[in-house]
C-alpha positions in Angstrom: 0.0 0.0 0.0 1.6 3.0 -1.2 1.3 5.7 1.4 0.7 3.8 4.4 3.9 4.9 6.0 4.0 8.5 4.7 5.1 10.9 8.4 2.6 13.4 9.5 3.2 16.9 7.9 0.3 18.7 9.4 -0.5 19.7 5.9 2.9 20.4 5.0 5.5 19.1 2.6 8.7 17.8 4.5 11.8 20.3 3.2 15.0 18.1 3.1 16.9 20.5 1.0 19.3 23.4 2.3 18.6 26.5 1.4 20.9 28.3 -1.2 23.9 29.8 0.3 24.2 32.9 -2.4 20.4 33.6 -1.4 21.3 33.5 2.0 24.4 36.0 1.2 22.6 38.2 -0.9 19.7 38.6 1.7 22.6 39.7 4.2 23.8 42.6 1.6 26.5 40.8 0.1 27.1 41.2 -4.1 27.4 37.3 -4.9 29.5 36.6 -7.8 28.5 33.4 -9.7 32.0 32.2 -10.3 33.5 28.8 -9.2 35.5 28.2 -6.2 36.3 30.3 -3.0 35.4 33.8 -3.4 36.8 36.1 -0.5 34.4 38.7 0.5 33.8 41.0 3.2 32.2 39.3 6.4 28.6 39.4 6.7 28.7 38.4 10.9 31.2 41.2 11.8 32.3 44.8 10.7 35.3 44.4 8.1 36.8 46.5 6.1 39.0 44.3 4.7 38.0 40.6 3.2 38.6 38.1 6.0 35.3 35.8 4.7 35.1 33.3 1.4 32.1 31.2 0.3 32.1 28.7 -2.0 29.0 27.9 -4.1 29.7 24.8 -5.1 30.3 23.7 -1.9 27.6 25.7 -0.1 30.1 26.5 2.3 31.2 30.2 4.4 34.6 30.5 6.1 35.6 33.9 8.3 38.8 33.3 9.3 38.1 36.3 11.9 34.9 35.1 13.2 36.2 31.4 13.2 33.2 30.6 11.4 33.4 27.4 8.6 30.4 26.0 7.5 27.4 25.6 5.5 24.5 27.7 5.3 22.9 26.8 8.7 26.5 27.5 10.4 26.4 30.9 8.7 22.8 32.1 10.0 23.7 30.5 13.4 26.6 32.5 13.8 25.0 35.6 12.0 21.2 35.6 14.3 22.8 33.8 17.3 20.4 31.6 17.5 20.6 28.8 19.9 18.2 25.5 18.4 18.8 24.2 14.8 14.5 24.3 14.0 15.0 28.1 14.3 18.2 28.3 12.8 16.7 26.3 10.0 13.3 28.3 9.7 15.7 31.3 9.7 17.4 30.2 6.5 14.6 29.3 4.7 13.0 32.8 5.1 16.4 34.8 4.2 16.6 32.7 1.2 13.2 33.0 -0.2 13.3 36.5 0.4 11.7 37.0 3.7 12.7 39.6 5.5 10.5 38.1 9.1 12.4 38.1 12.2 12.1 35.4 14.4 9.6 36.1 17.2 10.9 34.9 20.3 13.0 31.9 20.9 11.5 28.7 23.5 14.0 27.9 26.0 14.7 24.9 24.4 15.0 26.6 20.9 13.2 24.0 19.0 9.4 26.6 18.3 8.8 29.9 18.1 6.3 31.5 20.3 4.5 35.2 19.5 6.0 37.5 22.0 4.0 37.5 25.1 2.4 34.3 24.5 3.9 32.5 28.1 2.5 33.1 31.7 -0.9 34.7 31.5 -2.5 34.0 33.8 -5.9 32.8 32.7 -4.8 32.9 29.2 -6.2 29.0 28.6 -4.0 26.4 27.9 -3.7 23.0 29.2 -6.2 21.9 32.2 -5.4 18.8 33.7 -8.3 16.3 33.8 -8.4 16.2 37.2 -9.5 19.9 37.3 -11.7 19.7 34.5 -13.8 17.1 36.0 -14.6 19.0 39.1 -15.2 22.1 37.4 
């Protein structure tokens, strides 16, 4: 039965791609040049005047050799929106490289969701009730 075993996607398609490192680069400012091979560049996590960064294309991959940052694309935006859990890192991404220019919210402690600010510790904002309460009430 094809089908049977497909995950639950809440209506969504499962994204197992990266995101496209020039997108990413461009949506931080930087002119990306569609040549082959490392391409040094001005920064994009800290002020430089001077090239200290290359990216590779082919690769997918970022090196500052200031910020001691080597990566891919998720490394970059990590680095770039110090952000702590890789499901925001990775929502991050995906909206810089398809032109989104969204912020993320505010981080969970754990880092894995994204809650609207003020969203936590209302009182009598709803939530979950226990059973035992909802019995007696």
């Amino acid at each position: 039965m094809p089908g049977l075993f497909k995950p639950w996607t809440n209506g969504q398609e499962l994204s197992t791609s990266k995101p496209d490192l020039g997108a990413v680069l461009e949506a931080y400012g930087l002119q990306v040049s569609p040549r082959y091979g490392w391409i040094a560049c001005k920064c994009v996590i800290h002020e430089d005047s001077h090239a200290s960064a290359a990216y590779n294309l082919d690769q997918q991959l970022y090196n500052c050799l200031v910020c001691n940052v080597l990566g891919d694309v998720y490394e970059l935006v990590k680095a770039k929106e110090n952000l702590k859990g890789f499901p925001d890192v990775k929502r991050r991404a995906a909206a810089l490289a398809n032109g989104s220019s969204h912020k993320i919210l505010q981080q969970s402690k754990r880092g894995d969701t994204l809650l609207p600010r003020g969203t936590r510790n209302k009182p009598g904002s709803g939530g979950f009730v226990p059973a035992w309460k909802r019995r007696g009430a």
